[in-house]
N, C-alpha and C positions, 0 to 999 in steps of 0.2 A: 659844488663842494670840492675842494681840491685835497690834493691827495693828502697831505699832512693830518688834514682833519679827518678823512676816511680813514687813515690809519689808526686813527686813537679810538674808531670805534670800531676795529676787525676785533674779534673773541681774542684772547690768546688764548697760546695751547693750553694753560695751566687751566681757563677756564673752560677750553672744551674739554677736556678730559675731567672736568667734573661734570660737565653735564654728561657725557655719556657713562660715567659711573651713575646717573641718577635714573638715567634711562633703565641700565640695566639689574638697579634694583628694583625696580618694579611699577608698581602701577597706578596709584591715584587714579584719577580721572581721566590720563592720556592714553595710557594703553594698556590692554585688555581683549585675553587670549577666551577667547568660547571654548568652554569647556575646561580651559583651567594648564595647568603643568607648566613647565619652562623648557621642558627638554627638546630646545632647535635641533639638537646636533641628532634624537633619535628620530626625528620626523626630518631631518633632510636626508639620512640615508636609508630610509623606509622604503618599503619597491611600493606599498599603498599608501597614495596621500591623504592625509584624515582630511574630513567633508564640516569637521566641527569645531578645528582652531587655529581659525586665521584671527589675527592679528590687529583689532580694529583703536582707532584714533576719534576723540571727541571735539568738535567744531565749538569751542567756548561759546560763538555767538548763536546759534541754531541748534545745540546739541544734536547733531546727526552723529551718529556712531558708524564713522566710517572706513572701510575695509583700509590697512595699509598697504595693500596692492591693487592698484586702480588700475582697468584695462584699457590702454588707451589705442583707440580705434583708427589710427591713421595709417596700420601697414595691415588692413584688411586683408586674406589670403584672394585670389582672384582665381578664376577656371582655370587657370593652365599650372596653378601652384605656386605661382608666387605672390608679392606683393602686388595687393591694385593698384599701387601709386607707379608701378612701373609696364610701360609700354601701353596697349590699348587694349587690354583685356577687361572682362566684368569682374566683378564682385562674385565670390564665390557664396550666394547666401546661405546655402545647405551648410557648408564650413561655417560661417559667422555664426548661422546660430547655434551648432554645435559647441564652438567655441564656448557663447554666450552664456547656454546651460549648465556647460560643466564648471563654468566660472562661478554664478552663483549657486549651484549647487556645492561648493567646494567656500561660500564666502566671499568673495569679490561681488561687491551693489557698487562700486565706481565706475561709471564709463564717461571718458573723454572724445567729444568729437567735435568737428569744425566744417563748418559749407565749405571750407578751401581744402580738406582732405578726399581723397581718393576721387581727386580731380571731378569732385565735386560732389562726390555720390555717398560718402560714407553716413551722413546723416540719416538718409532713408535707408540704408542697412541694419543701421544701430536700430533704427524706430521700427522697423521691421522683426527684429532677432527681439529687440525687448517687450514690445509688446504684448508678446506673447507671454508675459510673465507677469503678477500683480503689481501695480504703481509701486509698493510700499516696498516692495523689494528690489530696489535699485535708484540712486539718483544719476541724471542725466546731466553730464557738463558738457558746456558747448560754446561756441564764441562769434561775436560781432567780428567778423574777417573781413571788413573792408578795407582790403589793402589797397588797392585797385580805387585812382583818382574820379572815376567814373561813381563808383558808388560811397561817396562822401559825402554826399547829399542827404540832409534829415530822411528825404521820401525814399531815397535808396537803400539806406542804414534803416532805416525802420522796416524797411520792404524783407531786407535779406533774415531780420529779426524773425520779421513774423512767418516766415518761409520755414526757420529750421523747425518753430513750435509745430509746422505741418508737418515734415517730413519726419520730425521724432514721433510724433504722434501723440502728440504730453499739450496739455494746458498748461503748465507751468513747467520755470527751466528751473533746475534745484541748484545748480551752481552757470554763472553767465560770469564769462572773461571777456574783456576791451583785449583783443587777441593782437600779440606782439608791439607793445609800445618799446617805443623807444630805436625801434627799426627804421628803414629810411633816413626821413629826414629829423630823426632829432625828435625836438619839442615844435618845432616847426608842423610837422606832420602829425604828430599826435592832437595836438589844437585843430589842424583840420579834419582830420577822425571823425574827434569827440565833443571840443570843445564849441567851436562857434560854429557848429551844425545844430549845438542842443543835446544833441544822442547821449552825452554822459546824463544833463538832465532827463533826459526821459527815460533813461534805464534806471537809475534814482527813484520816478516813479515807478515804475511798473516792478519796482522792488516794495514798496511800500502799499502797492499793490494787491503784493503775495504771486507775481507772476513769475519773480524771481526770487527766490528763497535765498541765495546768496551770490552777492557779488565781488568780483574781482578782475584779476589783470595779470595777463601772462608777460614777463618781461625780456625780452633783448636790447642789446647793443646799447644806449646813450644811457650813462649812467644819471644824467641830470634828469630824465624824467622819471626815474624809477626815486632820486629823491623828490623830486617835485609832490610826485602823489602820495608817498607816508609822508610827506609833513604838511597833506591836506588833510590825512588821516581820521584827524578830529570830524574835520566838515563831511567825506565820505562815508569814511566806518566801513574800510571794507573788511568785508566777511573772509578774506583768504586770497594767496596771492600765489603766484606759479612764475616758478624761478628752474632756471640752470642750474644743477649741482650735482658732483661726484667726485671721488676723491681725487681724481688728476683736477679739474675746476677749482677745486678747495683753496688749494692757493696759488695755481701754475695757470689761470684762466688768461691773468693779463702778459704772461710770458708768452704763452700761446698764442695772442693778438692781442697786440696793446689796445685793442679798442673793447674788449673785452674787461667784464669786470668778476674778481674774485668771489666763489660761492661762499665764502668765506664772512666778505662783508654783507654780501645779499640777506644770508640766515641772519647774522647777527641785527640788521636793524630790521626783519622781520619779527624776533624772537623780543627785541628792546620796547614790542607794541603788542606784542602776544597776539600776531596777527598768525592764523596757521600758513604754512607752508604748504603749496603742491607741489613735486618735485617731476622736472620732467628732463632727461635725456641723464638716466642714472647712467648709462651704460655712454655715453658722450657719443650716440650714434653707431653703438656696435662696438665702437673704439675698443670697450674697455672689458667685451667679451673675447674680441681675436686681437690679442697682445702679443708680444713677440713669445717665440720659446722659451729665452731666459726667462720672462717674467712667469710666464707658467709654468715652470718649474717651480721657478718660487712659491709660486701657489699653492701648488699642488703639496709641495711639502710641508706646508705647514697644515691644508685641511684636503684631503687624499679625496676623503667623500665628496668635497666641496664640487661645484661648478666654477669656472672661472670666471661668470658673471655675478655668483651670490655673490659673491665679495663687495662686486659695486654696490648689488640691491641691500644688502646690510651696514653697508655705507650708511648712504640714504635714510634708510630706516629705523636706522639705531638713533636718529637726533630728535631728542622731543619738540614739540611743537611742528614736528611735520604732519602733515594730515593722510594725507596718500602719497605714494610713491608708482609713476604712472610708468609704464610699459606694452609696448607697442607687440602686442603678439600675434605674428603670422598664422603657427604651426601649432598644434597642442604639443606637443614638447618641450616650448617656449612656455605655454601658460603652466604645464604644470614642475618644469624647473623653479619659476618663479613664487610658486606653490608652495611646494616645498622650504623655500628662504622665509617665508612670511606665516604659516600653516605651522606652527606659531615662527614668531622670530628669535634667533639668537643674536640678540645685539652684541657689538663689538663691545671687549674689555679695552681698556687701556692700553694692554700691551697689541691688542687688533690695530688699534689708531695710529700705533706708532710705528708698526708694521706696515699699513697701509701710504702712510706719510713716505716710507724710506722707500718704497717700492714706486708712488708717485716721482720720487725724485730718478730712480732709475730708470721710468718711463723719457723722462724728459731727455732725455740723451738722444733720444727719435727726434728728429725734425721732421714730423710727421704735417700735413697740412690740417687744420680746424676743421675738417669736412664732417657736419654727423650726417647727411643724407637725407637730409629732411624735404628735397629735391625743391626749397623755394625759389629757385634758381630757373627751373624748368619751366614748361617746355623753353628750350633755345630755338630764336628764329631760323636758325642755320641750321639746325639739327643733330646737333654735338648735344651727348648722353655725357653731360657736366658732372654729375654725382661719379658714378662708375669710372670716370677717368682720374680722377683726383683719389677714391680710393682704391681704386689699382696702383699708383703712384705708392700710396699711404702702404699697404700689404707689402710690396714688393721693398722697403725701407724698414718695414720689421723683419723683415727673413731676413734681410741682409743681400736683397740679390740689384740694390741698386749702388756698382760698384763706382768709385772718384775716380780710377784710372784700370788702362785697358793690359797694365803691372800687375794690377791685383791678383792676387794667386788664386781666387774662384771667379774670375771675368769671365772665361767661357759660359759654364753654367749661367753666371748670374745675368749674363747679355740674353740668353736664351730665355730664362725663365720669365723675364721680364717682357721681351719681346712678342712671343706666343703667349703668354699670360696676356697681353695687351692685346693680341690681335680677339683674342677669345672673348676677354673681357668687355670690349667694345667694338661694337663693328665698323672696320675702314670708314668708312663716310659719316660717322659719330664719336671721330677722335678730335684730337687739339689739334690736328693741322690746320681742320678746317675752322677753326675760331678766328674771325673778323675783326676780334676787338670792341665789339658795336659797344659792350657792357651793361645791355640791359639784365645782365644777368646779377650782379655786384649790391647793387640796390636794394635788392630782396632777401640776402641773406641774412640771417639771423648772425651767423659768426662773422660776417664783416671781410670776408675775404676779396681780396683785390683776384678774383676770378680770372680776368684775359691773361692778369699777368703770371699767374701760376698756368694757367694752360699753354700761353706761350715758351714759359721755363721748360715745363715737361715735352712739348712737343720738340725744342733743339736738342731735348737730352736723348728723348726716342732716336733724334735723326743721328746723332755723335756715337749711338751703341748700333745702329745699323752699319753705319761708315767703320765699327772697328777702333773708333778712336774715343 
């Protein structure tokens, strides 16, 4: 589809701000607070979060009534307190499933997992944490991750299938994603996936089966295959589709990398088939939680109580036809912020959208890099920590401490702050000097970044602020 004709079918604004005025009169069938009230603004400055009105969305095809904050399981906390997807620590299971309890004790039944998260292990944590709790209270989403040319193979792709059914511990999967088409290579690589292995057939059957209750497809990068598959739509009938979307995406996706596509058009020819929406990377990877200070200011002034991630997460949430809105939470702090946004929701008025627009546009003035940290990049054969140098880059460009000359009237500081911020942030022997170029890193990303050549950008810029110049 070329761009002329994608543009005749992005929403205009005149027509999203009617939807989200329909959003936020209330409720038919889509959304629906337990327990009843509207009042977001007294339940997100409450120090007690209610256990009774989260926010829930109905699956036209399935009628599952499901939570609009989905807890998505790919930045599991690990023993030492951080994230498992980084370094070689375990799962922290005592945290997961405390997490997992207070999640649906509080309303959250979404959880999103994949065999390629927490470096392979998040599956058997989820099936581990949820287990413990009745079937009927929670569905399990999970995905076909064969990225990896090795298991492309029907007997490999069905191997890995029937692997996550063990480690969840579920005879059936309630929602199953064809996890990141459109990645790689194109249409090229999605036909060897799915297509002439069978695997799209036989997840077809094992839908009709009842072993999958609904299927779909999480999308990046080639916009021709995310058209390819809704205008098989008819012949598939998927059950729900999982896209990139937040307000800086909304319309600044393809400015941010031209090989990227606007959330903009994704919702609208989701919405033109009344297929639902999962929404993943509200927050663009963190992005769009640590914003520069002007921006939060701006925030802050207009909702004091606010977090400066609601905003993304009511983004997200306020557009009908989305189903859940997925969030990757370490910390309980994280889950119960996001608590708070959805326990019930206050959708955006009109005048929020237009607000949020103006603010996206002043984000843009950052030449920040596309990095959301989703680490598909990792491990590097050479041992360069790829994520964490790209957003050190990224942080140190919101503050302002990465200066264009050594005139600037805060270069001292800002050579400094950047410099020990880097030595900190990464350690010597897992910075960009030592980047080789090889680019088996490049290939795997979801946002399409030309990888060596931003590592080799930032490592002459490290050497030009050591030198003073």
């Amino acid at each position: 589809m070329n761009d002329q004709n994608k543009n005749r079918n992005v929403l205009s604004r005149r027509e999203f701000l009617k939807t989200i005025g329909a959003a936020g009169m209330a409720a038919t069938g889509l959304t629906a607070c337990a327990g009843g009230g509207n009042d977001g603004a007294s339940a997100a400055s409450a120090a007690e979060i209610p256990a009774d009105r989260m926010t829930y969305r109905t699956n036209p095809t399935s009628s599952d009534k499901v939570s609009l904050l989905g807890f998505g399981m790919m930045r599991l906390p690990s023993v030492g307190g951080r994230s498992a997807r980084e370094g070689n620590e375990e799962i922290d299971q005592e945290m997961v499933n405390e997490l997992v309890d207070y999640a649906i004790a509080h309303g959250v039944n979404y959880f999103d997992t994949s065999p390629a998260y927490c470096r392979g292990k998040s599956e058997r944590a989820t099936g581990i944490a949820l287990s413990r709790h009745p079937r009927d209270k929670y569905f399990i989403a999970t995905k076909l991750s064969n990225f990896a040319p090795a298991t492309w193979s029907r007997e490999a792709s069905v191997a890995m299938y029937r692997n996550s059914l063990k480690e969840l511990q579920v005879d059936y999967i309630d929602y199953l994603l064809l996890h990141g088409v459109g990645m790689g290579g194109g249409m090229e690589e999605f036909e060897s996936r799915y297509v002439k292995n069978g695997i799209l057939d036989f997840l077809l059957e094992e839908r009709r089966a009842g072993r999958i209750r609904n299927l779909g497809f999480s999308y990046h990068g080639d916009v021709r295959v995310f058209d390819h598959l809704l205008a098989r739509h008819d012949e598939y009938k998927w059950d729900f589709v999982q896209i990139q979307l937040n307000y800086l995406d909304w319309k600044y996706a393809k400015r941010i990398n031209p090989r990227n596509t606007d959330a903009e058009y994704l919702y609208g020819e989701l919405r033109k088939r009344n297929i639902p929406a999962v929404i993943m990377e509200p927050l663009l990877g963190g992005r769009l939680s640590n914003v520069p200070g002007t921006i939060v200011a701006r925030l802050k002034q207009r909702e004091p109580e606010m977090s400066v991630a609601s905003w993304a997460f009511r983004f997200a949430g306020s557009l009908p036809g989305v189903q859940t809105v997925l969030s990757g939470m370490t910390r309980m702090e994280h889950l119960q912020d996001n608590l708070r946004t959805y326990a019930p929701l206050k959708p955006l008025t009109e005048d929020d959208f237009r607000f949020l627009q103006e603010t996206a546009a002043q984000m843009m003035r950052f030449d920040t890099i596309p990095c959301n940290d989703c680490k598909y990049c990792m491990p590097c054969p050479y041992g360069l920590d790829i994520p964490a140098i790209l957003l050190h880059y990224n942080k140190c460009l919101n503050e302002g401490n990465v200066p264009e000359s050594s005139q600037d009237a805060n270069f001292r500081k800002a050579r400094q702050a950047f410099l020990v911020g880097y030595d900190r942030s990464v350690p010597k022997l897992r910075q960009a000097n030592r980047c080789i170029g090889c680019n088996q890193c490049s290939v795997h990303c979801p946002q399409r970044i030309d990888i060596p050549k931003e590592l080799h950008r930032i490592d002459a810029y490290a050497e030009r602020l050591k030198q003073g110049i």
